[in-house]
Structures are given as C-alpha cells and as structure tokens.
C-alpha positions in Angstrom: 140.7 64.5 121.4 139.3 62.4 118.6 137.5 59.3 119.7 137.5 56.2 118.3 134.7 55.5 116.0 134.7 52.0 116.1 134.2 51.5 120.3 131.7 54.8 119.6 129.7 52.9 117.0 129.7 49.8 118.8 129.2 51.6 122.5 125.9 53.3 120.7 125.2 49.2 119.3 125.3 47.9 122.9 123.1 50.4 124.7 120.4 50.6 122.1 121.0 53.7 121.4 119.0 55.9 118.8 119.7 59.5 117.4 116.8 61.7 117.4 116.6 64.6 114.4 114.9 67.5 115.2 114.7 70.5 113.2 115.7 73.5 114.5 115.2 77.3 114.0 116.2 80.9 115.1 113.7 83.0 113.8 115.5 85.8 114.0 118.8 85.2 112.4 116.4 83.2 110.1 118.9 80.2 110.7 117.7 76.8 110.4 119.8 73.2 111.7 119.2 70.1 113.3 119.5 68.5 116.6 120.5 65.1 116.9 119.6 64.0 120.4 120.3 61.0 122.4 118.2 58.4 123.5 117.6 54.8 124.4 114.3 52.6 124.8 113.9 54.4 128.4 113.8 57.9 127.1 116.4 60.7 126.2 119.9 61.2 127.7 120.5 64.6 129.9 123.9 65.7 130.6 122.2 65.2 134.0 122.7 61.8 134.1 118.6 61.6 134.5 116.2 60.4 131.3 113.4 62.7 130.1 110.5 61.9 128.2 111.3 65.0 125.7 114.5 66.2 124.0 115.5 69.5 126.9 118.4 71.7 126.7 120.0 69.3 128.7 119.7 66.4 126.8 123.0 65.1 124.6 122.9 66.7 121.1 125.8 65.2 118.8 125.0 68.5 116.6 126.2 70.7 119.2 122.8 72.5 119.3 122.0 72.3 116.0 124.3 73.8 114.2 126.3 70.6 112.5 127.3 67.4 112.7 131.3 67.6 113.3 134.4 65.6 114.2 135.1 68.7 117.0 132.1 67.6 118.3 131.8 64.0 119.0 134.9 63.5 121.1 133.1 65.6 124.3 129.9 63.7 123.3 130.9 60.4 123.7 132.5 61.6 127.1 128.9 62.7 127.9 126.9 59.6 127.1 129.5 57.3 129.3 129.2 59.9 131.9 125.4 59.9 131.7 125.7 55.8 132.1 127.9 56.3 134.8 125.7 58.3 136.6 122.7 56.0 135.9 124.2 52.9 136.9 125.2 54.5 140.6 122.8 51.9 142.5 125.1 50.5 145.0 127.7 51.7 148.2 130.3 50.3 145.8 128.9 51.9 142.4 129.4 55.7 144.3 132.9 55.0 145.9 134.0 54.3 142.8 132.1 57.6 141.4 133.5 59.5 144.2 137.1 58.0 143.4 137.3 58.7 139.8 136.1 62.9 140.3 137.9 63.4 143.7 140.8 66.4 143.2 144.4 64.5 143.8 146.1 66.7 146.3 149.7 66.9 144.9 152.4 65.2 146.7 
C-alpha cells in the first residue's frame, strides 16, 4: 500500500528526522548502491525499536539495502519508523496495554 507522502514528509518533519547515505558494495557481484538509513538527534532507528550509535543491519533503510530508492519500498518503511516510535514511547502501564491491544490475535467470533 502506497503511503501518503505528505503525512510521510511531515511525520519525518516532526520527529527530526534525517536520512543517512551510505555507500554500499558487494565485492563480488562488483555491485555498488546506497543505504539510506534512519536517524534522529538520538541516534539511528532499528527495526528493534532500540537506537544505535552506528547504521546495523537492523537499522531502517528506505533503499531496501541499498539497492534503490522505490515507491514499493516506502509504504513498509513508514510502517517501520511509527512502529519503532511506538516501541520507544512504551514508558508507562498504559503505553504497553495499549501495545499489547493493538498486536493481540482477535479470536474469531
């Protein structure tokens, strides 16, 4: 599902959000590409939901490892980076009910 661009844009705006390039190589496909990680003034996002002080395999690429920059892409991105807020943000009783809530399996009726 496509997102949209504009609450993306202004979601990235609010959270002081910066992308990170990083060149990238396979040495032996002799492939080169970019990452494009995400971070904000307290270090870079992890899928996680924890910051690092370095760009891991775990942290949010909006390349999708390097390899481009694409529309199929950003939809499961964006979903990443509000889940990694989510996650940070889990300080209180109420915070995790409504955590637990929102990834609990719905029996069907």
């Amino acid at each position: 599902m496509e997102p949209n661009y504009r609450e993306f844009a202004n979601f990235i705006k609010e959270k002081g959000i910066v992308i990170v390039e990083c060149k990238t190589h396979d040495p032996a496909s002799g492939w080169t590409g970019k990452n494009m990680y995400v971070r904000d003034d307290k270090g870079f996002l992890n899928e996680d939901g924890i910051y690092s002080e370095r760009a891991t395999t775990q942290t949010i690429d909006l390349s999708e490892n390097g390899y481009c920059f694409d529309k199929r892409f950003i939809g499961g991105n964006y979903e990443k980076i509000k889940k990694f807020y989510a996650l940070n943000n889990l300080t209180t009783f109420e915070d995790f009910s409504v955590f637990i809530q929102d990834v609990t399996a719905k029996e069907a009726e």
